[in-house]
C-alpha positions in Angstrom: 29.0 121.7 1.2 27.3 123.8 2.9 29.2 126.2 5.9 27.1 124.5 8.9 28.1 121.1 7.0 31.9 121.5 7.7 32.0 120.5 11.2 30.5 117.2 11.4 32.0 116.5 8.2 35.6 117.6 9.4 35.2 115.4 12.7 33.9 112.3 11.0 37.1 112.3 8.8 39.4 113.0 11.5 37.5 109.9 13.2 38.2 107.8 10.2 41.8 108.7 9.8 42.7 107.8 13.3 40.5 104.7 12.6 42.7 104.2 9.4 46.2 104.7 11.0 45.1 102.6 14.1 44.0 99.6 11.4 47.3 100.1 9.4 49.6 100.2 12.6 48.2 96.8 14.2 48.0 95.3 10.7 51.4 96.0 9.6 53.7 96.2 12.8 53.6 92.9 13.6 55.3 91.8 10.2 57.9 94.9 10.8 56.7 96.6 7.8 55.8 100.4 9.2 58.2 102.2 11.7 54.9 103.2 14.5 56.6 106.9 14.9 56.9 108.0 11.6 53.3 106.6 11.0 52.2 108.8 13.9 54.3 111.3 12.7 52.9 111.5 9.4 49.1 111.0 10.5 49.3 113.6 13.0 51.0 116.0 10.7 47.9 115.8 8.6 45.4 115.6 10.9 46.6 119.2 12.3 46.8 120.2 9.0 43.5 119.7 7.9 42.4 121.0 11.4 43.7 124.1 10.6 42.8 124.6 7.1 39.0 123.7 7.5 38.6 125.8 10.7 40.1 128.7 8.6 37.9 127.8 5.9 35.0 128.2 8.2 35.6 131.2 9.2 36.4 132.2 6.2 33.1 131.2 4.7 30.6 131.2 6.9 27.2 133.8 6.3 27.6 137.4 7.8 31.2 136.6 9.5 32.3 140.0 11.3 36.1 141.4 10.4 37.4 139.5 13.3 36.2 136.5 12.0 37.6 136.9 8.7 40.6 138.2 9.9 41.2 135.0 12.2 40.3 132.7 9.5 42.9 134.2 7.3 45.5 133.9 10.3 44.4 130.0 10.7 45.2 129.9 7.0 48.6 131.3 7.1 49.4 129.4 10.0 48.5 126.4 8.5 50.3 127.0 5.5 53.6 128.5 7.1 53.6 125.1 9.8 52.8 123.2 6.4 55.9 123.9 4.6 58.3 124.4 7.4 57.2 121.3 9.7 57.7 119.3 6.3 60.8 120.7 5.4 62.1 120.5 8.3 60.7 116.3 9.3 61.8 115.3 5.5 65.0 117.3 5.9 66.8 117.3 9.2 65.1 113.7 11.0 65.2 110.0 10.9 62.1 109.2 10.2 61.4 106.4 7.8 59.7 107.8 4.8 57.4 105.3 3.7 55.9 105.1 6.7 55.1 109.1 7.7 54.0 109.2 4.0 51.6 106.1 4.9 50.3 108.2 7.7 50.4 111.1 5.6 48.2 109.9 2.9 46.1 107.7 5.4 43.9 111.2 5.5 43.6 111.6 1.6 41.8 108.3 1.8 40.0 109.0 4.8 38.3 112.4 2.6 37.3 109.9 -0.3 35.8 107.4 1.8 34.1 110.0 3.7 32.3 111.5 0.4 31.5 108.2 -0.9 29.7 107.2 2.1 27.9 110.6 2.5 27.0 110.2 -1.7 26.0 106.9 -1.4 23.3 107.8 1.5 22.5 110.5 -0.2 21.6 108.7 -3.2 19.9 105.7 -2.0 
């Protein structure tokens, strides 16, 4: 994918993961099966992730980037990488949060990224 590509392709996942933890809150709350702020929990956790790492990745990639650019994109990594491990340690470690669901909203985005690409190779293809 090309560097231009990223955007569109970023906010179109982000849209189907909140599409995906919306679905999966109102289909499973009513029969008590997901605790709603762990779900959120989870989802947002990896929605600002994936923020973060793609918009580093940008800057990071794109054509003729200046030092700054590079240099910012390398701090969005870190960033993204420090907040990675510490948020996680820290939610899985020291709250209450019910597992199963912040992993459900945590892994809501994983599925989001495949559906994505298998949309945009199926128009691609046919």
């Amino acid at each position: 994918m090309r560097a231009e590509a990223l955007r569109p392709a970023v906010l179109r996942i982000e849209a189907l993961h909140a599409l995906l933890v919306a679905g999966l809150w109102a289909a499973l709350l009513p029969a008590k099966l997901v605790e709603p702020r762990a779900l959120f929990a989870g989802a947002l956790f990896m929605g600002v992730n994936f923020l973060l790492l793609s918009f580093g990745i940008y800057w990071l990639l794109t054509p003729f980037a200046g030092k700054g650019r590079i240099k910012t994109g390398v701090a969005l990594l870190a960033l993204k990488l420090g907040l990675f491990l510490g948020l996680l340690s820290l939610l899985l470690l020291r709250s209450d949060l019910d597992p199963l669901s912040f992993t459900l909203g945590f892994s809501s985005l994983l599925v989001a990224i495949v559906v994505d690409r298998l949309w945009t190779l199926s128009s691609i293809g046919g």
